[in-house]
C-alpha positions in Angstrom: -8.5 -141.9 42.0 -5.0 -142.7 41.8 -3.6 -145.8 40.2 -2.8 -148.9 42.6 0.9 -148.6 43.5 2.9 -152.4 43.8 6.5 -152.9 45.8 8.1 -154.6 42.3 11.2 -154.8 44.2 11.6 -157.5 46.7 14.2 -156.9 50.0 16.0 -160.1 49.0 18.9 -160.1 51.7 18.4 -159.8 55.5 21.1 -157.0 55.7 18.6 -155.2 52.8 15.9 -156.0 55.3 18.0 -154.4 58.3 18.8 -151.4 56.9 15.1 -150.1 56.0 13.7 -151.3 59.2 16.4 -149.8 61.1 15.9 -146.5 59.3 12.0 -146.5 59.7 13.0 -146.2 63.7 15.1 -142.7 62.8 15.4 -139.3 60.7 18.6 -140.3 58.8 21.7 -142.0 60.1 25.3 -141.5 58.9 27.3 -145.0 57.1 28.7 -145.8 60.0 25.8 -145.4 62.0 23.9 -147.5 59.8 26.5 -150.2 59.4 26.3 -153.3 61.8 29.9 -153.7 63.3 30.6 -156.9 62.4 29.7 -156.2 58.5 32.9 -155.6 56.3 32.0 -151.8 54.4 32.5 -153.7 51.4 29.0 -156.1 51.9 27.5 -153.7 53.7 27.8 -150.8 50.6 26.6 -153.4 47.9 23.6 -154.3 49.8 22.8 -150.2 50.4 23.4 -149.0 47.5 20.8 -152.2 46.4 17.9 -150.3 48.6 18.9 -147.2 47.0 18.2 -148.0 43.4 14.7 -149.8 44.9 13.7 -146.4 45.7 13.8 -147.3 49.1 16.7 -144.8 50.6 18.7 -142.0 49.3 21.7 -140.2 50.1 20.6 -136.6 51.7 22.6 -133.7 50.9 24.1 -133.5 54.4 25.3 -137.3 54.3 22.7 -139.2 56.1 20.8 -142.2 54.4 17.1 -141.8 54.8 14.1 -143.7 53.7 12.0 -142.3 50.8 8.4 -142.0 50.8 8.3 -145.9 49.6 10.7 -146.7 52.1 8.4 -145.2 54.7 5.8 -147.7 53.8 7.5 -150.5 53.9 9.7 -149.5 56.7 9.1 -151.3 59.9 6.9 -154.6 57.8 10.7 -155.0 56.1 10.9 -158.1 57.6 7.2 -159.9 56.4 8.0 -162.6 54.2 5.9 -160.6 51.2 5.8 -157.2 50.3 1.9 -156.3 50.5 0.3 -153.9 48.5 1.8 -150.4 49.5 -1.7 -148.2 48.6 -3.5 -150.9 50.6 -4.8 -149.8 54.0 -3.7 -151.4 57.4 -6.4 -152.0 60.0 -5.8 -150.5 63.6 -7.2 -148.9 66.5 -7.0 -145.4 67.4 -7.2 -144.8 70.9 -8.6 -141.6 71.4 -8.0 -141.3 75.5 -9.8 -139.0 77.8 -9.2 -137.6 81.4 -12.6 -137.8 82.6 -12.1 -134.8 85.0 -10.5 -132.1 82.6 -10.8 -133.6 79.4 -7.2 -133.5 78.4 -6.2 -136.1 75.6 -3.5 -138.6 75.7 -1.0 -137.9 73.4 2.1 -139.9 72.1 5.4 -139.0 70.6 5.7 -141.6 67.1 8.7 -143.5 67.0 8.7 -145.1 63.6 8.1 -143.8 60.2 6.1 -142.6 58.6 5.0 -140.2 61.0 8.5 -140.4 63.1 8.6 -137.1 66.0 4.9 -136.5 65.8 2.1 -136.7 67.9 -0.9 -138.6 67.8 -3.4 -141.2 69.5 -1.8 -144.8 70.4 -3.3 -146.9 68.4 -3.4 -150.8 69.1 -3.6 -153.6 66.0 -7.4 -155.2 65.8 -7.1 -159.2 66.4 -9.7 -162.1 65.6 -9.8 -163.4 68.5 -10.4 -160.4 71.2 -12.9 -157.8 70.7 -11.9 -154.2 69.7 -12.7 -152.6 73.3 -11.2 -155.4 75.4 -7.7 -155.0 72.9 -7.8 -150.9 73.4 -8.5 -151.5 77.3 -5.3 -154.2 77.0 -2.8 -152.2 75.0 -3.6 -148.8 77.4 -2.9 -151.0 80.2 0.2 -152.5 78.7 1.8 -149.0 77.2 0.9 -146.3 80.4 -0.6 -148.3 83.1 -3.8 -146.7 82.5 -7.2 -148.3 83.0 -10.4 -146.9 81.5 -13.8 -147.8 79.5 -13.7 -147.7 75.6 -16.4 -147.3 73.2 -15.6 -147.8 69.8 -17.7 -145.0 67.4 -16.6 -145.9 64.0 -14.4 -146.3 61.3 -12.8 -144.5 58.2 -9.6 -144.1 56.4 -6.8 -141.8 57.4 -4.2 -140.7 54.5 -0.6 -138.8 55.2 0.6 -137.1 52.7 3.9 -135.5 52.5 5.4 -133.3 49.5 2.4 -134.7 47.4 3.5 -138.8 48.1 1.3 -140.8 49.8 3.3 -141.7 52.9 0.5 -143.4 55.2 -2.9 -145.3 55.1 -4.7 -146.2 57.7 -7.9 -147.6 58.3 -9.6 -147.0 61.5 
């Protein structure tokens, strides 16, 4: 079993903050791209080159700035006022939808890293006060406009792993 991996690093500036969450939303954006318009290049480099010796970003070889593997985790929760535990699991639903008269699936595009450009289930976030089939049936409705009966079957734990680095962990 691998050892427990910590954020020792805290995102101490909002424009810190801004430039990993906006980067969790893409593949790699250019300086300029990245840069707010209203920042002067000279703030806006001291606070990147601050996520880059995190571990957070680095400089690809074709120019872009791109979020590492521990930038992926912490990605679009940049924002939370803590840094949580980056090996610890995030509950959420997968909804795993069904045509009922072909059985085709119901697929999404991701649009946020880790798993930015592929495909998968929609998945919703559990909450205490609604139960787990009345939040699927909710968050279908909300993102297609579908209605339909859920069932919920189980739950495990769902690991991404990409060039041997943890990237995701999910518990569903």
């Amino acid at each position: 079993m691998g050892r427990a991996v910590y954020c020792t690093y805290m995102l101490d500036h909002h424009i810190q903050k801004n430039i990993v969450y906006t980067l969790a939303f893409s593949d790699g954006m250019r300086f300029g791209e990245l840069k707010p318009d209203e920042l002067e290049n000279k703030a806006f480099d001291y606070h990147l080159k601050k996520v880059i010796v995190a571990g957070f970003v680095v400089k690809a070889a074709d120019g872009r700035y791109v979020l590492t593997n521990e930038g992926k985790r912490v990605g679009i929760s940049a924002f939370r006022a803590k840094n949580d535990r980056l090996d610890q699991a995030r509950s959420t639903l997968l909804l795993a939808v069904r045509r009922a008269d072909d059985g085709a699936w119901l697929m999404m595009r991701r649009k946020s890293q880790p798993l930015i450009g592929l495909r998968g289930f929609m998945n919703a976030r559990p909450t205490a006060t609604q139960q787990i089939v009345d939040t699927a049936q909710q968050v279908c409705w909300e993102e297609t406009g579908l209605t339909g009966t859920f069932v919920a079957h189980g739950h495990g734990y769902f690991r991404v792993y990409r060039g041997g680095s943890l990237e995701s962990f999910i518990h569903f």
